[in-house]
Backbone bond lengths (Angstrom), bond angles and torsions (degrees), N, CA, C in turn:
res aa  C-N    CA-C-N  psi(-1)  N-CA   C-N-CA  omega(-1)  CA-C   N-CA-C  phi
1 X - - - 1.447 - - 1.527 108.27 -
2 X 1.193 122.86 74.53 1.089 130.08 -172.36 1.621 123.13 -78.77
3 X 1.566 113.45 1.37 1.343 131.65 -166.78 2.166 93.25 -108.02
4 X 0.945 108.72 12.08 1.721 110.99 -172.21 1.747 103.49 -96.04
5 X 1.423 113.24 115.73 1.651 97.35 171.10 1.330 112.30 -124.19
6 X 1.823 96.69 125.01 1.702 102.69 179.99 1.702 115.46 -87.74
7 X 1.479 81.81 128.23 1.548 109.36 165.38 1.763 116.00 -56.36
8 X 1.499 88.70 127.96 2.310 71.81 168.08 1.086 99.82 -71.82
9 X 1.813 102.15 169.92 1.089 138.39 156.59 1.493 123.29 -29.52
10 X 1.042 125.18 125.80 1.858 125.96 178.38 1.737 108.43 -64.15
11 X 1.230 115.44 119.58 1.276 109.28 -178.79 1.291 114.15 -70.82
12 X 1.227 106.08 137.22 2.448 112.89 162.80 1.412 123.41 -31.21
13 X 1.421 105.07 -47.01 1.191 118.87 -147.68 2.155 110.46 -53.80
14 X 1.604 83.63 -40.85 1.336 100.78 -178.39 1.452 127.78 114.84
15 X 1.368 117.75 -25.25 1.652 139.68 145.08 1.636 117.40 -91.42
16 X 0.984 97.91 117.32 1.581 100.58 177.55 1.586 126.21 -66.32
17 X 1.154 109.46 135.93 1.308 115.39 -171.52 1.392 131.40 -62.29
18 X 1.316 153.61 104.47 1.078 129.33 -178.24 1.495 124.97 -24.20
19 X 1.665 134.75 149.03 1.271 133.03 -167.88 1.911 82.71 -92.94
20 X 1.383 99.87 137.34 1.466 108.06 139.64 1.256 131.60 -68.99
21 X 1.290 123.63 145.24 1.523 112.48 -175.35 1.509 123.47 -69.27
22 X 1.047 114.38 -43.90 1.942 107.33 150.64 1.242 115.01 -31.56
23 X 0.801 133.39 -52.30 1.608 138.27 172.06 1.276 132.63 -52.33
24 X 1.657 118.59 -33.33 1.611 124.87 158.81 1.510 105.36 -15.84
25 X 1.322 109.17 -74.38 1.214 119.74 -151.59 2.082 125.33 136.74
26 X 1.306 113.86 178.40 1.471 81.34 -178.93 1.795 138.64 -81.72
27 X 0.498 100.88 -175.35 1.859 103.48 -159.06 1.524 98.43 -84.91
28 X 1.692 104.49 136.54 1.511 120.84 -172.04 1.595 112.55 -22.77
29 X 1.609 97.48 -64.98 2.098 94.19 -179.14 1.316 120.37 -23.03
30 X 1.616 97.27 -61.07 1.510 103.22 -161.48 1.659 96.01 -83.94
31 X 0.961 138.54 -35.46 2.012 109.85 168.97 1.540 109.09 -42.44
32 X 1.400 108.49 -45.41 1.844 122.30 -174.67 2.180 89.66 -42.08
33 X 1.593 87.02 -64.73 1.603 85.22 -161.28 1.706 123.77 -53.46
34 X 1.359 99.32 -34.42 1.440 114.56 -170.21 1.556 95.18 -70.32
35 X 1.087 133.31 -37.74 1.785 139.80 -149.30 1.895 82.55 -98.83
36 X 0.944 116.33 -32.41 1.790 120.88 -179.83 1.907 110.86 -66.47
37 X 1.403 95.57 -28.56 1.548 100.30 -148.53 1.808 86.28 -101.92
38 X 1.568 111.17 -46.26 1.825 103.63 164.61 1.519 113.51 -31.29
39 X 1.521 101.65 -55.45 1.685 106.90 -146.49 1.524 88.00 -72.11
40 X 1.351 142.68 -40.39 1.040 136.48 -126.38 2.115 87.96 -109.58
41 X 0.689 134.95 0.18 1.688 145.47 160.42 1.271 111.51 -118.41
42 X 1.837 137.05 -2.90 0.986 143.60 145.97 1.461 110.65 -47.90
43 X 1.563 112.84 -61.90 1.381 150.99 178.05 1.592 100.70 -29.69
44 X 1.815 104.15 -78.29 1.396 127.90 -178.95 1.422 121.57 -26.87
45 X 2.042 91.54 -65.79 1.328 107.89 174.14 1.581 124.97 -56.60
46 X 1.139 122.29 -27.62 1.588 118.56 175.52 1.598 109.67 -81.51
47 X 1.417 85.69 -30.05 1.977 92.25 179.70 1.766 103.18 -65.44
48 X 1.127 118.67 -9.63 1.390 122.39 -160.88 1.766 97.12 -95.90
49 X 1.589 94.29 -50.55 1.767 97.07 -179.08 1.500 116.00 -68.26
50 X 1.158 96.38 -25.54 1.551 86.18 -166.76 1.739 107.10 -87.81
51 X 1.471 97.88 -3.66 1.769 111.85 166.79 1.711 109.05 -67.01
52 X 1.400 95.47 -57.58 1.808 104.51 -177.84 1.782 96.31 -57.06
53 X 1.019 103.73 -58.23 1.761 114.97 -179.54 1.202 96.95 -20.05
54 X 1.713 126.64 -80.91 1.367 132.43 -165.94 1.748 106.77 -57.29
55 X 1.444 123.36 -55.09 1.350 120.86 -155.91 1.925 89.89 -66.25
56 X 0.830 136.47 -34.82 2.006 148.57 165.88 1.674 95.04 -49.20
57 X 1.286 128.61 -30.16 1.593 109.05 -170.84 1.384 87.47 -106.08
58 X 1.387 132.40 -40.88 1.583 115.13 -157.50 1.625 97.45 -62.90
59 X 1.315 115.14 -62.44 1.472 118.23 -172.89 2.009 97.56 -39.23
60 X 1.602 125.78 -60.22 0.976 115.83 174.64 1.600 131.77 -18.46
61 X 1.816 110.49 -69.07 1.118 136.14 156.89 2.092 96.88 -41.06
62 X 0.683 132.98 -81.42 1.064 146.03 150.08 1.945 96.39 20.11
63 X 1.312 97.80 -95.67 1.704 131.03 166.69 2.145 92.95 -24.94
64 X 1.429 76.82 -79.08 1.917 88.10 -171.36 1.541 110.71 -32.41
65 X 1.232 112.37 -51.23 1.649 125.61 -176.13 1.370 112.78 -45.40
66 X 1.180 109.53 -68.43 1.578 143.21 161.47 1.438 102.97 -14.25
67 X 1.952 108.54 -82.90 1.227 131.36 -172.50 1.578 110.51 -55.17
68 X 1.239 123.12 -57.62 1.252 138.46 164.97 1.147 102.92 105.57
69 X 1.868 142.18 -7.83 1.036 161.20 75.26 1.875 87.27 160.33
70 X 1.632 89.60 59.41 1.703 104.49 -178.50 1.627 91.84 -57.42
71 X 1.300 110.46 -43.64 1.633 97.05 -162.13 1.675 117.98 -62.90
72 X 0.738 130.07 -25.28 1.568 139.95 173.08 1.123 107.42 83.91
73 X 1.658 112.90 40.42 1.649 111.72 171.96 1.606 108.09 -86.67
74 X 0.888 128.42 10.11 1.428 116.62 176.55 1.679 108.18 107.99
75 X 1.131 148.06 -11.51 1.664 133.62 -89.16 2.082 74.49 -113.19
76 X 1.264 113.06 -2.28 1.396 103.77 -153.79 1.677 86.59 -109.04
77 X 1.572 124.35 -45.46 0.949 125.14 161.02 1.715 122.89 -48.14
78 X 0.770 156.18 -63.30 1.350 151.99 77.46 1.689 108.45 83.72
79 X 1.868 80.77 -74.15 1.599 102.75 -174.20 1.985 101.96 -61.30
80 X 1.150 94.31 -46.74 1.618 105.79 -162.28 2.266 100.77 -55.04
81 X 0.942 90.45 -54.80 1.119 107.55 165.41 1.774 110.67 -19.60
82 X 1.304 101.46 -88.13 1.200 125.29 -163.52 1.668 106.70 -71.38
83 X 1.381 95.02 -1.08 1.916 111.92 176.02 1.580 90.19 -64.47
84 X 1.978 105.82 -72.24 1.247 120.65 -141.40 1.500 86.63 -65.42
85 X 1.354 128.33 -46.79 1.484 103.23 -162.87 1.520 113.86 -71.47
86 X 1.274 119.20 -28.52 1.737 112.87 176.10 1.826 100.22 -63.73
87 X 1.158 121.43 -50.51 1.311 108.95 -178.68 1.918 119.28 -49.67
88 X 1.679 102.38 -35.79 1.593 127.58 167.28 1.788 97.38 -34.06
89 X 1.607 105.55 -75.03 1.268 126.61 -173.75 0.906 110.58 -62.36
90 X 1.593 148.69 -7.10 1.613 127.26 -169.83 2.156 90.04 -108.42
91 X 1.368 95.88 -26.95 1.698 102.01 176.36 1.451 104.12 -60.03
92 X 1.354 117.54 -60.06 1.160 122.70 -159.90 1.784 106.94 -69.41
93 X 1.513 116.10 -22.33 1.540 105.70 178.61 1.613 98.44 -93.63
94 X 1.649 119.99 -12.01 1.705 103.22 168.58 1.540 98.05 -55.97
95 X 0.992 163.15 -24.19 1.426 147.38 -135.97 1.760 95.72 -129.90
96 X 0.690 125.47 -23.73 1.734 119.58 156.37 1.293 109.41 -43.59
């Protein structure tokens, strides 16, 4: 977990100590890089679900075809559904 930053220790004394400057923490770039390198496997990872997402509806559609959806449970309506919102979700991660 390389994105975790430890705080010192609370001093005894009872007034807190001024921070030394070593002590801030690390220097602007590298927050830039670390906050660059989240978003950018943030990115991946949804690009990944919304991969499984699709190959989960085609086989679905898949199912529906098959079934022919004699039973009149909906199963085709259903499908359509879960179209618009994955299409929802692949718009909404173009803009990430």
């Amino acid at each position: 977990m390389s994105n975790i930053v430890t705080f010192p220790a609370p001093q005894s004394s009872g007034a807190p100590a001024a921070p030394h400057r070593g002590d801030v923490g690390p220097p602007i770039p590298e927050l830039i890089s670390r906050f660059t390198d989240i978003h950018a496997k943030a990115k991946r990872d949804i690009g990944d679900v919304i991969l499984m997402l699709e190959l989960a509806l085609r086989q679905a559609r898949e199912v529906s075809r098959m079934m022919g959806d004699a039973g009149g449970n909906g199963f085709d309506r259903q499908i359509a559904i879960l179209e618009s919102q994955l299409e929802f979700a692949r718009d909404e991660t173009r803009k990430l």
